[in-house]
C-alpha positions as CSV (number, residue, x, y, z in Angstrom):
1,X,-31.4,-5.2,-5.6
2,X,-33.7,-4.7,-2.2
3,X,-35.5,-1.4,-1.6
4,X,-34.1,0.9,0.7
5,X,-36.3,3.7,2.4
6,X,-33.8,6.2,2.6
7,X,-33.5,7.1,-1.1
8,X,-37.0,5.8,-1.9
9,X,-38.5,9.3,-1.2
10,X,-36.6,10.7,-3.9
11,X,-37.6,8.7,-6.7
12,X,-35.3,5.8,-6.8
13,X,-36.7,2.3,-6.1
14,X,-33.6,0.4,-5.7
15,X,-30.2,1.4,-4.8
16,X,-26.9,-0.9,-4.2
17,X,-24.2,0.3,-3.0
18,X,-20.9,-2.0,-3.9
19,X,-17.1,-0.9,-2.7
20,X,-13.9,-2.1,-4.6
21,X,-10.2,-1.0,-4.4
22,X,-7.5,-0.6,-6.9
23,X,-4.2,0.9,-7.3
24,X,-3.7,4.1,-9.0
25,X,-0.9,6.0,-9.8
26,X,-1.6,9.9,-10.6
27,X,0.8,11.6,-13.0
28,X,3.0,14.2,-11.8
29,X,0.8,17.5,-12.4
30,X,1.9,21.4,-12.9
31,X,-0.1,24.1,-11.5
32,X,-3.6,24.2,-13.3
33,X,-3.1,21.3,-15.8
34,X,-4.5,17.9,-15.5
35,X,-3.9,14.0,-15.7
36,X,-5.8,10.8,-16.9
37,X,-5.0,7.8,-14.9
38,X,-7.1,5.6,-18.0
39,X,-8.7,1.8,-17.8
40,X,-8.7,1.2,-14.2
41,X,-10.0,-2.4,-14.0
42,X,-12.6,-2.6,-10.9
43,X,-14.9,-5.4,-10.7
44,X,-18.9,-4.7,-11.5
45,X,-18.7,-1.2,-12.7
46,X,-21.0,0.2,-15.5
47,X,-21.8,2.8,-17.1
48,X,-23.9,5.0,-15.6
49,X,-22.9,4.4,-12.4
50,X,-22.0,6.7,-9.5
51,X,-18.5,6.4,-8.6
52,X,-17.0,8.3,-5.3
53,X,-13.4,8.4,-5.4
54,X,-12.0,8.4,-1.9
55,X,-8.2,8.6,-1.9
56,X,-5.9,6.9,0.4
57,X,-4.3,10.0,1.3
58,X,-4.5,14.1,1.2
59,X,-5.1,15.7,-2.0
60,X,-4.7,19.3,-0.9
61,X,-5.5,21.3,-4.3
62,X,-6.2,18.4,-6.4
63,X,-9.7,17.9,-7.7
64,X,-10.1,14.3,-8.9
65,X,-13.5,12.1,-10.9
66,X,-13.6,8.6,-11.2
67,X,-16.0,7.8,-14.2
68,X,-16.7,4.1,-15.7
69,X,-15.7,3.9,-19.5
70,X,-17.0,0.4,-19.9
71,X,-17.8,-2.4,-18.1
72,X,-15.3,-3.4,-15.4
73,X,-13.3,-0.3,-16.3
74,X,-13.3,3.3,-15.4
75,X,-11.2,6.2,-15.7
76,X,-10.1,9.0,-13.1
77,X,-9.4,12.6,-14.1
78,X,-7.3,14.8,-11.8
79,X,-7.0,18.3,-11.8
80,X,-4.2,20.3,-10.1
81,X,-5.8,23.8,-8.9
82,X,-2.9,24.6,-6.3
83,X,0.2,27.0,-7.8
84,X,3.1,24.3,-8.1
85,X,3.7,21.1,-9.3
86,X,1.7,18.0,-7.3
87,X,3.1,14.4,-8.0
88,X,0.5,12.1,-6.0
89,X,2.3,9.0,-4.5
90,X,0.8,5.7,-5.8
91,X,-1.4,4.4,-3.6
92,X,-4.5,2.1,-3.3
93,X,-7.9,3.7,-4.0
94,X,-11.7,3.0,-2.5
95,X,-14.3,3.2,-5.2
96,X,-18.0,3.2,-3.9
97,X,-20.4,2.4,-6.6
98,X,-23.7,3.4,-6.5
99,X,-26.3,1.2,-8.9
100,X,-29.8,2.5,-9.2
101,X,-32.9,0.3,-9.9
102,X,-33.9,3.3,-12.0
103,X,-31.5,2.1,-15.2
């Protein structure tokens, strides 16, 4: 990993940034109950990583987490906070990783 300046002021020496996709298809969800989409395989995740979860679509009222169980592998956790029943289509997901120097 190279330094970068932008995060070296807050204590981190290195920082790389790495972005893979994979599919993922949420379970239907009732109002205030959650899903586990588990063992996602995405390519040079480990634990202790920082994982954004961006969607590739709206998620009105569902809170999501993407969090690596393993090597190569993490899990996302979806929460449905809205009052009916969401059922998220299928769809291909962007994971940005964040690896620190610092680990």
């Amino acid at each position: 990993m190279s330094a970068n300046p932008i995060v070296s002021g807050i204590g981190l020496s290195d920082v790389e940034i790495v972005v893979r996709t994979a599919t993922i298809d949420p379970p239907s969800m009732a109002t205030t109950v959650d899903g586990l989409v588990a063992d996602v395989n995405v390519a040079d995740v480990a634990i202790g990583d920082a994982i954004l979860a961006v969607p590739p679509y709206d998620t009105v009222n569902i809170i999501y987490q993407a969090t690596a169980v393993s090597n190569n592998t993490l899990d996302v956790n979806f929460y449905n906070a809205g009052t009916g029943t969401t059922n998220l289509a299928s769809g291909v997901w962007t994971f940005i990783i964040i690896k620190t120097g610092a680990r």
